[in-house]
FIPA-370956 format. One line per 3 residues: their letters; for each residue y, z, x of C-alpha. Coordinates in Angstrom, 2 decimals. Each point is the difference from the previous one (the first is absolute). Layout:
! residues N
A) Y Z X | ...
! end
This chain:
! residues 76
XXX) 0.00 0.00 0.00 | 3.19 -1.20 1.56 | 2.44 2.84 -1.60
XXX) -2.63 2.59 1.38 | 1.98 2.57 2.42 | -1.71 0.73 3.08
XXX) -0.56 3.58 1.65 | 3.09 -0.53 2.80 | 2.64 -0.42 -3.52
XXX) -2.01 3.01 -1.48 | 0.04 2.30 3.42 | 4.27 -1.29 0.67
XXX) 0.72 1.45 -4.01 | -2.32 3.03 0.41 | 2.39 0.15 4.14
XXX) 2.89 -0.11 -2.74 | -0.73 2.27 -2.67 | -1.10 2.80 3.12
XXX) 3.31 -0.61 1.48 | 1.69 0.81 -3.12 | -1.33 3.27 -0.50
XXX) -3.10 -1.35 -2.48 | -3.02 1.32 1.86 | -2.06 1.01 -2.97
XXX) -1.83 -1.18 -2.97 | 2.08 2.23 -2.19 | 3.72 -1.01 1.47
XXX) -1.26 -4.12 -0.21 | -0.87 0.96 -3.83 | 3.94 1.22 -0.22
XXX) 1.08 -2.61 1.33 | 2.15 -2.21 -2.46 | 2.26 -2.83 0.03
XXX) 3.06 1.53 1.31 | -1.56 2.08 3.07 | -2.32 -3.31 1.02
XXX) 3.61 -2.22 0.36 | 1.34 3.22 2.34 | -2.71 -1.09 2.59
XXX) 1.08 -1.27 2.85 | -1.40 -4.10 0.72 | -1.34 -0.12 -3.88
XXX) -0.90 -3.30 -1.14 | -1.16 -1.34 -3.21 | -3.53 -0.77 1.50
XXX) 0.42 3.61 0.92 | 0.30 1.29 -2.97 | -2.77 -2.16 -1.80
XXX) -2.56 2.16 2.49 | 1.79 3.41 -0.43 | -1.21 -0.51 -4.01
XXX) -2.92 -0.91 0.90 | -0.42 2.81 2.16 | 0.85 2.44 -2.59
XXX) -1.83 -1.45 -2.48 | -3.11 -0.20 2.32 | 0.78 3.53 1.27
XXX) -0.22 1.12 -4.21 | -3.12 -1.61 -0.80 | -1.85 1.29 3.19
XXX) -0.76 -3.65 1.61 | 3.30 0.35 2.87 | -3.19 -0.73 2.76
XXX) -1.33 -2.31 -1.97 | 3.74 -1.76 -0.18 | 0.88 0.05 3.77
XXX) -3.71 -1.69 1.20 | 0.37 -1.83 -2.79 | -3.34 0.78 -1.12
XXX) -1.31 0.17 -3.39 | -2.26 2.36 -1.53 | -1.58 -2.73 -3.16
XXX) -3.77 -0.25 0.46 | -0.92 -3.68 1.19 | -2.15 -1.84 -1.49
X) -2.76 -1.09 2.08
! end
């Protein structure tokens, strides 16, 4: 998939967020709107994985997320 983000964009916005004081799972489930645009070098891409990192981080499946692995049962 060409719109797939790699682990370097993921590890650079999880360099950002760590920076910015947002070392936890329970600060990057605080984190809204207003306080993501107050980090330093944010970018739109940026933000698309910070989303998906909470949302990941929620449901359980951040690991799963940043090796981009998946845990559906293949069918063999």
């Amino acid at each position: 998939m060409a719109n797939e983000v790699t682990m370097q964009q993921k590890i650079k916005v999880i360099s950002k967020l760590t920076d910015s004081g947002c070392d936890t799972e329970k600060k990057l489930a605080k984190l809204d709107m207003p306080s993501i645009l107050k980090i330093k070098g944010i970018s739109i891409p940026d933000m698309n994985v910070i989303m998906k990192l909470q949302e990941t981080s929620k449901s359980g499946k951040l690991y799963s997320y940043l090796c981009s692995g998946s845990d559906d049962i293949e069918k063999s």
